[in-house]
PyMOL CGO cylinders between C-alpha atoms (Angstrom):
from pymol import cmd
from pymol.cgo import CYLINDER

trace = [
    CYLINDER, -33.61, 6.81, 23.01, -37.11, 6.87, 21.21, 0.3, 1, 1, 1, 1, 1, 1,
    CYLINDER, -37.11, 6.87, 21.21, -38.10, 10.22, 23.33, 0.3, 1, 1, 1, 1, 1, 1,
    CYLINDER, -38.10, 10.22, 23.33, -34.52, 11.92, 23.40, 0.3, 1, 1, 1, 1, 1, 1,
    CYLINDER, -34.52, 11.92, 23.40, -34.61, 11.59, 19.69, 0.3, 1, 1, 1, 1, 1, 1,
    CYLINDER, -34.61, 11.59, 19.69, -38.49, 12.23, 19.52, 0.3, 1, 1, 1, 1, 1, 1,
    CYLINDER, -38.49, 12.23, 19.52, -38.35, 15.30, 21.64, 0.3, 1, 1, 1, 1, 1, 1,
    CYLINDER, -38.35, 15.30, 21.64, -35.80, 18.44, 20.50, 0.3, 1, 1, 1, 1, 1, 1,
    CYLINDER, -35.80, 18.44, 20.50, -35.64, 19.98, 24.18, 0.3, 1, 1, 1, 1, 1, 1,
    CYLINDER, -35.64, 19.98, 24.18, -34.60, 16.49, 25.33, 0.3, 1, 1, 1, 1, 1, 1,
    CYLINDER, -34.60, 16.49, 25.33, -36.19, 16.97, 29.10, 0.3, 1, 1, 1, 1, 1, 1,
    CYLINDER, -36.19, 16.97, 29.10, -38.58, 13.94, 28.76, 0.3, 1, 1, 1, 1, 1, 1,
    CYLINDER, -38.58, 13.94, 28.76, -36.03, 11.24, 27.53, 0.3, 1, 1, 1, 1, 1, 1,
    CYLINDER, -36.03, 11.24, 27.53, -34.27, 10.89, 31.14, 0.3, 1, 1, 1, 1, 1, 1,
    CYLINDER, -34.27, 10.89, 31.14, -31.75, 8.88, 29.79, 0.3, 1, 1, 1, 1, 1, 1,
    CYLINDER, -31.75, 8.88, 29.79, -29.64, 9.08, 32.92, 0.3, 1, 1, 1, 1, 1, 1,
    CYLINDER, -29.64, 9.08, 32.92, -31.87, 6.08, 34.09, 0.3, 1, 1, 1, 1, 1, 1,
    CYLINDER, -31.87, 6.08, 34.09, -30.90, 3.85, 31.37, 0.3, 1, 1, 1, 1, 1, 1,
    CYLINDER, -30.90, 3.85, 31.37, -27.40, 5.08, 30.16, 0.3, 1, 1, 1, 1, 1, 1,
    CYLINDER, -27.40, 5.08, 30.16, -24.22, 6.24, 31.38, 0.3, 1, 1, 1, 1, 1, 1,
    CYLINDER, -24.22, 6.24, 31.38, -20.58, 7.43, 30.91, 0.3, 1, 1, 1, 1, 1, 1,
    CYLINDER, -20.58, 7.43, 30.91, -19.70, 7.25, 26.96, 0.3, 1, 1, 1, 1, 1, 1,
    CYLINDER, -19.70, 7.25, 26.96, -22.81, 5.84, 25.89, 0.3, 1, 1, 1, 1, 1, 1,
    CYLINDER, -22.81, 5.84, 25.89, -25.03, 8.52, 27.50, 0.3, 1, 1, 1, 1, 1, 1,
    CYLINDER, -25.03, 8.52, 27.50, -22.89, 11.05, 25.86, 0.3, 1, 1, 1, 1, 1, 1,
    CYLINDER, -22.89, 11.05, 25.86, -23.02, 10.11, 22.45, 0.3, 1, 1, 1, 1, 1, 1,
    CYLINDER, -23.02, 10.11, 22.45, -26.35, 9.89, 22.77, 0.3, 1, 1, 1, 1, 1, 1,
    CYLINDER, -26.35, 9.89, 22.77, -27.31, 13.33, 23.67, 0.3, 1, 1, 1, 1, 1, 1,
    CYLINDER, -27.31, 13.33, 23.67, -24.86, 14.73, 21.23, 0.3, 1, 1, 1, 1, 1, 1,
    CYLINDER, -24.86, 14.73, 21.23, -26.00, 12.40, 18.20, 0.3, 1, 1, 1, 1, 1, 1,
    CYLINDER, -26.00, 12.40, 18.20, -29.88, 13.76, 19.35, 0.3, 1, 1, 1, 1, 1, 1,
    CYLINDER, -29.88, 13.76, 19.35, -28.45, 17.66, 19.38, 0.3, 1, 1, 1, 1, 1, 1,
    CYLINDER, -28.45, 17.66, 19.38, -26.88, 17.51, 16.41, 0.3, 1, 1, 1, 1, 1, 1,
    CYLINDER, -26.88, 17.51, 16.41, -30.30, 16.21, 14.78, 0.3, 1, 1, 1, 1, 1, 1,
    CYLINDER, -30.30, 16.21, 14.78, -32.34, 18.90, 16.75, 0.3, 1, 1, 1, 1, 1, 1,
    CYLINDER, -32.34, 18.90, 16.75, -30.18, 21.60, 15.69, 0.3, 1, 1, 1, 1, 1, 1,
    CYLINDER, -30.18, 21.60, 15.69, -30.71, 20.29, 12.12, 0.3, 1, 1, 1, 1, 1, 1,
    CYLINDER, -30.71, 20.29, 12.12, -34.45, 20.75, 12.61, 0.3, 1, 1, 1, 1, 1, 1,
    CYLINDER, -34.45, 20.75, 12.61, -34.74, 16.76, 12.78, 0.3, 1, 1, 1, 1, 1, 1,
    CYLINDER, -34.74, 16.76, 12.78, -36.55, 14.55, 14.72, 0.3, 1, 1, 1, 1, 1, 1,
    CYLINDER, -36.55, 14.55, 14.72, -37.37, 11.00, 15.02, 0.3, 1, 1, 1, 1, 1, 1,
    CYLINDER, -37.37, 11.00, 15.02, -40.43, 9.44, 15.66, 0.3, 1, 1, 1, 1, 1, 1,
    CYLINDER, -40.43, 9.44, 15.66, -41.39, 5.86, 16.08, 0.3, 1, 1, 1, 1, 1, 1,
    CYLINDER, -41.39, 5.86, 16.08, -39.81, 2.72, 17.43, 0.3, 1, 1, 1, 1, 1, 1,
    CYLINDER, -39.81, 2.72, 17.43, -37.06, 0.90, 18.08, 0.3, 1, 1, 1, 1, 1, 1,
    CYLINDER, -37.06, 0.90, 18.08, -36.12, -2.66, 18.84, 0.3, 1, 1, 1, 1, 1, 1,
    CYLINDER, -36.12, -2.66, 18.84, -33.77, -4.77, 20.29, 0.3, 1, 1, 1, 1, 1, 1,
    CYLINDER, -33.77, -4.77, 20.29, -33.75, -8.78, 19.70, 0.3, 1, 1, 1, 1, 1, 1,
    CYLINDER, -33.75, -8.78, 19.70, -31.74, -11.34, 20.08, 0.3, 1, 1, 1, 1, 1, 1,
    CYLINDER, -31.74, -11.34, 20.08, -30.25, -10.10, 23.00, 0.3, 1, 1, 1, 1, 1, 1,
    CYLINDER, -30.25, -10.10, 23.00, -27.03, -12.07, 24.06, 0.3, 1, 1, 1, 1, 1, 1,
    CYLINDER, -27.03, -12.07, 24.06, -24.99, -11.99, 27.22, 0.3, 1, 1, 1, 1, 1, 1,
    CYLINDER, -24.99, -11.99, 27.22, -21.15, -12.62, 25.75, 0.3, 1, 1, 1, 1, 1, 1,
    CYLINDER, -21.15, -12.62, 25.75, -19.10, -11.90, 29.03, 0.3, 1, 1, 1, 1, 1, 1,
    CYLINDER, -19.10, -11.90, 29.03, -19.96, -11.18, 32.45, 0.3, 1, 1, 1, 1, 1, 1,
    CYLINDER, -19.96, -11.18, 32.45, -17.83, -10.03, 35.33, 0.3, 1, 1, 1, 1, 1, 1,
    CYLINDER, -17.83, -10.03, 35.33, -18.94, -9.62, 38.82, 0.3, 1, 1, 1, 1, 1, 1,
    CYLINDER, -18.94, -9.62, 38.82, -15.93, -10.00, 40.97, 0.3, 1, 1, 1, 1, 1, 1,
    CYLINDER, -15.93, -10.00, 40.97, -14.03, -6.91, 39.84, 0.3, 1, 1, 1, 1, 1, 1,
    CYLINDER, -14.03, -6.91, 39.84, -14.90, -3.59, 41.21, 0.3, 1, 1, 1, 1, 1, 1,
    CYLINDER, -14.90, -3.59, 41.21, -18.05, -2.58, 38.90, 0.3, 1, 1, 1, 1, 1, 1,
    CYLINDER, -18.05, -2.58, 38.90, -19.80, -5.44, 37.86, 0.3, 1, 1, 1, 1, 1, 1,
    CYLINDER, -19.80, -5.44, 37.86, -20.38, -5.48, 33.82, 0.3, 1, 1, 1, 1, 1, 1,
    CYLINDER, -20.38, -5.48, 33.82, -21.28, -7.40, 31.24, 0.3, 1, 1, 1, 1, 1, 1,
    CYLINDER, -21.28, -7.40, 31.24, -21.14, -7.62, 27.71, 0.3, 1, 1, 1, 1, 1, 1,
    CYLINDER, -21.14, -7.62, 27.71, -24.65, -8.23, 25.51, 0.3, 1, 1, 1, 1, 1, 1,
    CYLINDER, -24.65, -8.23, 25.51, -25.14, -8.69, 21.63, 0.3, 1, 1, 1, 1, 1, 1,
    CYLINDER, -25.14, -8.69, 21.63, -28.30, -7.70, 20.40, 0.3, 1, 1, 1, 1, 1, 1,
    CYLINDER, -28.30, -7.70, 20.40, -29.64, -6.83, 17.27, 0.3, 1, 1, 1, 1, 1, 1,
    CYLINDER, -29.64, -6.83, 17.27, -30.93, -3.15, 16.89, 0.3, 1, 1, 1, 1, 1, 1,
    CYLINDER, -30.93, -3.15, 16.89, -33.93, -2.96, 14.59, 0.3, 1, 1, 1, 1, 1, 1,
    CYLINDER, -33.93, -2.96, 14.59, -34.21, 0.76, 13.79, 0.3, 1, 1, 1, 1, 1, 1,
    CYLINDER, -34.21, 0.76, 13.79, -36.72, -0.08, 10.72, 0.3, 1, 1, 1, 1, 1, 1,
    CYLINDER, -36.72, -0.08, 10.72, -39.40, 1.77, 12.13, 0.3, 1, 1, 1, 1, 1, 1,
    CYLINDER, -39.40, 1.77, 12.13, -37.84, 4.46, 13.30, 0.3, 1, 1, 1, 1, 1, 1,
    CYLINDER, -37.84, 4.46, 13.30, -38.25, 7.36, 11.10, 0.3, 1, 1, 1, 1, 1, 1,
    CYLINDER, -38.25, 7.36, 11.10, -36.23, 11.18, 10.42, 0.3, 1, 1, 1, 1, 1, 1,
    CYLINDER, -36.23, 11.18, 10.42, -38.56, 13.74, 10.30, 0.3, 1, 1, 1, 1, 1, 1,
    CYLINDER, -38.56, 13.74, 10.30, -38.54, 17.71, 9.91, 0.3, 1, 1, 1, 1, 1, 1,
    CYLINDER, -38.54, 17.71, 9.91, -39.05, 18.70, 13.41, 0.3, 1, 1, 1, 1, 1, 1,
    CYLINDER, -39.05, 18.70, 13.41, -41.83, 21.61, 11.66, 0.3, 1, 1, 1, 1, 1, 1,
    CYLINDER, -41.83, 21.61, 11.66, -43.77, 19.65, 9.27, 0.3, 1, 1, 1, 1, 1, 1,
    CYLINDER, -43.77, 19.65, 9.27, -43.63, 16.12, 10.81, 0.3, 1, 1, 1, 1, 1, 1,
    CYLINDER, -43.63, 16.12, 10.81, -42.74, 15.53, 7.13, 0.3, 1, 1, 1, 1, 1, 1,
    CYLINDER, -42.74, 15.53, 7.13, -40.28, 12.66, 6.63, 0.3, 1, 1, 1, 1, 1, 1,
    CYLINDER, -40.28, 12.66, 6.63, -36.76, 13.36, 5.69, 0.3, 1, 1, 1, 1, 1, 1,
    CYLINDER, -36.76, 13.36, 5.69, -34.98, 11.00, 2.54, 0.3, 1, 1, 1, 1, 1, 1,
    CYLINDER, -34.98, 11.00, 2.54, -32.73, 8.10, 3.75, 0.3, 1, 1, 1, 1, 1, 1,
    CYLINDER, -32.73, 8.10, 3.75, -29.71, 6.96, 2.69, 0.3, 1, 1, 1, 1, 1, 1,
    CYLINDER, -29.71, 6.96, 2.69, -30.50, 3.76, 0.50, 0.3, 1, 1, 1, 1, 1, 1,
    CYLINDER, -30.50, 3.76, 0.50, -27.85, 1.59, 2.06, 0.3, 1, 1, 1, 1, 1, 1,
    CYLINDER, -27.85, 1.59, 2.06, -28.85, 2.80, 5.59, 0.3, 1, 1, 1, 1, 1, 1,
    CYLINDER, -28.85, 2.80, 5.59, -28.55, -0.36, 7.81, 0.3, 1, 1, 1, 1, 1, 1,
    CYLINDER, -28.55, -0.36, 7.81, -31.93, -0.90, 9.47, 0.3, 1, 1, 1, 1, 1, 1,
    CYLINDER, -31.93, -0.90, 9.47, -31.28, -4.05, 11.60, 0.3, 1, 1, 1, 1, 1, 1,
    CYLINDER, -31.28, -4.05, 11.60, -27.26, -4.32, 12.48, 0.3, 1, 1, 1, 1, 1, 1,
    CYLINDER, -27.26, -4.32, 12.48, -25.85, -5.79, 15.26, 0.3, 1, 1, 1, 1, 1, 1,
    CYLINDER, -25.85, -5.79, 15.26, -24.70, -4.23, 18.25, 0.3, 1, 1, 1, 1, 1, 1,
    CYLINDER, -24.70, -4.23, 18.25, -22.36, -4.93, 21.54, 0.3, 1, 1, 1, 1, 1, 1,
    CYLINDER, -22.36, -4.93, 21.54, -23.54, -3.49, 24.43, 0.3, 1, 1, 1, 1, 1, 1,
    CYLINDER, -23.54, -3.49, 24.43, -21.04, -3.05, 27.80, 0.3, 1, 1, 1, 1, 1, 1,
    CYLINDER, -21.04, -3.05, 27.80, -23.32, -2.40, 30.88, 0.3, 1, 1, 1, 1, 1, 1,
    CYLINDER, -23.32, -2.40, 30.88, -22.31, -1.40, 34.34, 0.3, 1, 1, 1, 1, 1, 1,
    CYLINDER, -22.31, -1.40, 34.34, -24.05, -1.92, 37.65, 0.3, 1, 1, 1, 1, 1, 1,
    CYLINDER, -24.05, -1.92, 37.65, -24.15, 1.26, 39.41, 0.3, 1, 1, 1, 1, 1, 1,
    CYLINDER, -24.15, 1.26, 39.41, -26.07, 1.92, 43.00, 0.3, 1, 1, 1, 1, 1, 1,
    CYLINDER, -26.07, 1.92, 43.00, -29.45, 2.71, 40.55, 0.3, 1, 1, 1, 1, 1, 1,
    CYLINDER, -29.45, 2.71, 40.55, -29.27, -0.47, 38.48, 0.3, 1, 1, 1, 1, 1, 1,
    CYLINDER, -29.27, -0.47, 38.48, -27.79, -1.34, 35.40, 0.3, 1, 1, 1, 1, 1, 1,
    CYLINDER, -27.79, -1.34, 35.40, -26.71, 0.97, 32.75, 0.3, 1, 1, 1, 1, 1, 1,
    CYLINDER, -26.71, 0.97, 32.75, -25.47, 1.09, 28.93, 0.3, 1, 1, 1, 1, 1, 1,
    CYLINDER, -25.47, 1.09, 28.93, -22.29, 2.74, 29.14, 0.3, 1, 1, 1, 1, 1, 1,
    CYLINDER, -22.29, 2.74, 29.14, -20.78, 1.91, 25.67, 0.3, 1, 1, 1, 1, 1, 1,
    CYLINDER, -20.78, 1.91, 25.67, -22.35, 0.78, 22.58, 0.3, 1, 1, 1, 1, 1, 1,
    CYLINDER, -22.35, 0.78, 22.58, -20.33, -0.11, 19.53, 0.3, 1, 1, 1, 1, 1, 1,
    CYLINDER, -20.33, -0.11, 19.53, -22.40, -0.58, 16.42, 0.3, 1, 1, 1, 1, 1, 1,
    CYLINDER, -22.40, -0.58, 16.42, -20.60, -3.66, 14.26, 0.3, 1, 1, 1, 1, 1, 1,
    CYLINDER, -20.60, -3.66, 14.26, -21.97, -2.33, 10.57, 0.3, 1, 1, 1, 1, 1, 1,
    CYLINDER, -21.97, -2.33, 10.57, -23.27, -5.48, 9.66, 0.3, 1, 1, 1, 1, 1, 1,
    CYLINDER, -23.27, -5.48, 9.66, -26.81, -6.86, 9.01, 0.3, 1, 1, 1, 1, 1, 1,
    CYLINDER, -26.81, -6.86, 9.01, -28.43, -9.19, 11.58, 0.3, 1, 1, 1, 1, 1, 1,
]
cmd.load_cgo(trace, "trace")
């Protein structure tokens, strides 16, 4: 996510290792929609707490469910120009919990649906 957001042509991110099906989608589109703004975003992100909820392995694609909390506090909008920061909301959630559904395809696992909660972790 870091270089798809980082990088407006969006050729070094290969998400396509990590990501899939809806999640892999919204993805590039959020990061277009940013580029075409002139934005980019540069610096780190983090996930902790990282909880597997639900697993399933006998059913036709194995999956599982994971909590984690996304810490996007040092993770920073910038003009994609001047490398000079854009204003943030002041009630921007910087550390919220997410759930995470991954699928096991013949590559290894992928995120193929993320669902922010909007709450603080």
């Amino acid at each position: 996510m870091e270089k798809l957001y980082a990088d407006p042509t969006g050729k070094r991110a290969r998400l396509d290792q990590f990501a899939a099906s809806a999640a892999l989608k919204n993805a590039e589109s959020d990061a277009k929609r940013a580029h075409d703004r002139g934005r980019i975003y540069m610096g780190s992100v983090a996930l902790t707490d990282q909880t597997v909820t639900k697993v399933n392995v006998s059913g036709k694609i194995p999956n599982a469910t994971v909590s984690s909390c996304l810490d996007i506090s040092k993770w920073r909008r910038v003009d994609a120009e001047t490398k000079k920061l854009v204003p943030q909301p002041e009630n921007r959630l910087t550390k919220y919990l997410i759930v995470s559904i991954i699928e096991k395809y013949p590559g290894g696992w992928r995120v193929t649906r993320d669902e922010p909660q909007g709450k603080s972790c």
